[in-house]
C-alpha positions, 0 to 999 in steps of 0.5 A, spaced: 500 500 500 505 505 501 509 503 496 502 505 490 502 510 494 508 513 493 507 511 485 500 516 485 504 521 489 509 522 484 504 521 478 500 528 482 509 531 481 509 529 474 502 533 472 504 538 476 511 539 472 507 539 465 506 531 464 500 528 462 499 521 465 495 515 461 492 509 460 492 504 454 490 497 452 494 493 450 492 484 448 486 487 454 492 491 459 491 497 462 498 500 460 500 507 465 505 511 462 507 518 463 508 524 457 511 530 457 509 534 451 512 540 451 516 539 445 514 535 440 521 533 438 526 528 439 522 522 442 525 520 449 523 513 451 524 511 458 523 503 460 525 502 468 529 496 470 525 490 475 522 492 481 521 499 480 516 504 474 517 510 471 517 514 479 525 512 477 526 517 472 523 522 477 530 526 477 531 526 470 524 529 468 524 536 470 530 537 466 529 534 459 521 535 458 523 542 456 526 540 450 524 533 449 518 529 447 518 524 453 514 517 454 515 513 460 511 506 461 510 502 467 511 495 465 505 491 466 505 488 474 509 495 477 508 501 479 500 503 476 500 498 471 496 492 473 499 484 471 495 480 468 488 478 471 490 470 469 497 470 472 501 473 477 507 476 472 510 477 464 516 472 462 522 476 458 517 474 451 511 476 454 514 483 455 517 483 447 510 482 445 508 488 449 513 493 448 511 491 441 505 493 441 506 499 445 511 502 441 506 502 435 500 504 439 504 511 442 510 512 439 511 516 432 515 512 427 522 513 431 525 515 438 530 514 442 530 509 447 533 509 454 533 503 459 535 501 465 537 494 468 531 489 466 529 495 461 535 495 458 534 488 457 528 489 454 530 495 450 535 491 446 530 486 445 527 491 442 531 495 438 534 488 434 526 486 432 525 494 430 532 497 428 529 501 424 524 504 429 530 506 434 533 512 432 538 511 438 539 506 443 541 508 451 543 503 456 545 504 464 546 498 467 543 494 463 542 486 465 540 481 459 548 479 458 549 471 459 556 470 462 560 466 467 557 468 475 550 470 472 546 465 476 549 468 482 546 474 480 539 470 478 539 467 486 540 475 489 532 475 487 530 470 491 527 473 497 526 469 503 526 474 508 527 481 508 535 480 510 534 478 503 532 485 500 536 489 504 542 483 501 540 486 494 539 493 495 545 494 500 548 490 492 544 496 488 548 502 491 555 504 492 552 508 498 546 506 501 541 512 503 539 512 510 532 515 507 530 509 504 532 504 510 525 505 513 522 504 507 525 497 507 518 492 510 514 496 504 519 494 499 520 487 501 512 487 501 511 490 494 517 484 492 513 480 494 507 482 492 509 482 485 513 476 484 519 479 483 523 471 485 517 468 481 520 472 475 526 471 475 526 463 476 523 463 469 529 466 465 532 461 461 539 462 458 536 464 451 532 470 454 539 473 453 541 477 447 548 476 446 546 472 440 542 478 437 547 484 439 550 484 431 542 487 430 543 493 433 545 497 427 543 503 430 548 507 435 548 505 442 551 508 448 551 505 455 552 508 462 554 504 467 555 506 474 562 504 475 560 501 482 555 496 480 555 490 486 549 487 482 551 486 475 558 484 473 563 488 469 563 482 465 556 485 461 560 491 459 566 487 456 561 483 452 558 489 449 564 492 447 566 485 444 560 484 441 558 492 439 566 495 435 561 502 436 560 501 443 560 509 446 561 507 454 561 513 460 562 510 466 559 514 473 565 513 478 562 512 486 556 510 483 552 502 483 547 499 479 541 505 479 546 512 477 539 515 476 537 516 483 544 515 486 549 520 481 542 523 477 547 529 476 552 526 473 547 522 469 544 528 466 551 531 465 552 525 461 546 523 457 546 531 454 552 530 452 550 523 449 543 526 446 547 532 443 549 527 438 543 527 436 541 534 436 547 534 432 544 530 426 538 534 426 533 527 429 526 529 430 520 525 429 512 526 429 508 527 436 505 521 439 497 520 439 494 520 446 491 514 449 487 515 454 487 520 460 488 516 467 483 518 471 
């Protein structure tokens, strides 16, 4: 309950700051997303990482939705967006399906796409089915690279007790906030209720893109807080192996979520990144509205 709380009350911020929040039908889902229309051009595309919704892009919205056109979703089964009604979670293809048809259903013909962890996962996903559709791909810390010690990584997410929880965040952060220590009884009940542990037992090595990385045409950048415990630095020499056009910025006393523990440094370096883009002259259409959440 608190934790959906927290959700609507960053919902009430966004429409404060300008932002319009939505609901669209997808396969029969109510999908909630957040937009910034304030400019009507170049298309920014935020998908968040597991356990989380758009709330954790709360520091990064005041500063580009002057100057982007901004949507943000919560995946099925997090933040507003409820999960199926005849199962508890989506698996990694039930999401590609998904994202497919939200795409298509709210964004204009191209867009720059940024995700973070399972997001980022996802994203990939997605720009290898789509390239065309992806005008830039933009990763933090993303998850999805198979390696050596990545069923370690698997078993952080099994949830027994709350010292498990507070095991996994203390992973998350190069410097754990105080301020959310409180918060942990909430975080471990809305994991629970999510089925956090139950998803990420059914990830399969296949779910993995290694095999897809030579689709991604577009260019891609990826931003990795460099004190990351969660995932390992093997994934970052993956993709450098694997994408020769690979344009890497690293975040220094930083772990696996630099949007809400460096979100600074973070905006320094993705206008950098997304100034590469101005520089090409990228613009796209306005998306259509779906349908205003009431």
């Amino acid at each position: 309950m608190l934790i959906s709380l927290l959700h609507r009350a960053l919902c009430f911020r966004y429409r404060m700051l300008g932002g319009i929040t939505r609901v669209t039908s997808i396969r029969g889902l109510p999908v909630h997303y957040v937009e910034f229309q304030n400019c009507p051009a170049p298309v920014l595309f935020f998908v968040h990482g597991l356990g989380t919704s758009s709330s954790s892009w709360v520091n990064l919205f005041p500063h580009f939705k002057d100057h982007y056109h901004i949507v943000a979703l919560d995946l099925p089964g997090f933040g507003l967006s409820p999960p199926p009604s005849h199962k508890p979670f989506l698996t990694i293809p039930e999401f590609d399906s998904l994202l497919r048809e939200f795409v298509d259903a709210v964004l204009p013909e191209q867009f720059i796409l940024i995700g973070h962890s399972l997001g980022g996962w996802l994203s990939m996903r997605l720009s290898a089915q789509l390239p065309e559709r992806v005008s830039h791909l933009i990763l933090m810390n993303t998850a999805g690279i198979f390696h050596q010690g990545v069923e370690e990584q698997k078993q952080l997410f099994t949830f027994s007790r709350m010292g498990d929880v507070r095991t996994l965040l203390t992973r998350m952060w190069y410097n754990y906030p105080w301020y959310f220590k409180p918060f942990l009884p909430a975080i471990y009940n809305d994991l629970q209720k999510r089925r956090v542990s139950e998803f990420v037992a059914t990830i399969q090595e296949e779910d993995f893109v290694n095999d897809s990385l030579e689709n991604l045409s577009m260019p891609v950048s990826l931003i990795w807080g460099k004190d990351d415990r969660l995932l390992s630095w093997q994934s970052v020499e993956i993709l450098r192996t694997k994408l020769p056009h690979l344009r890497l910025r690293t975040i220094a006393h930083c772990g696996h979520v630099p949007q809400l523990e460096q979100p600074a440094m973070l905006k320094k370096i993705l206008e950098e990144v997304l100034s590469e883009d101005d520089k090409r002259g990228f613009h796209t259409a306005a998306s259509p509205a779906g349908r205003l959440l009431t």
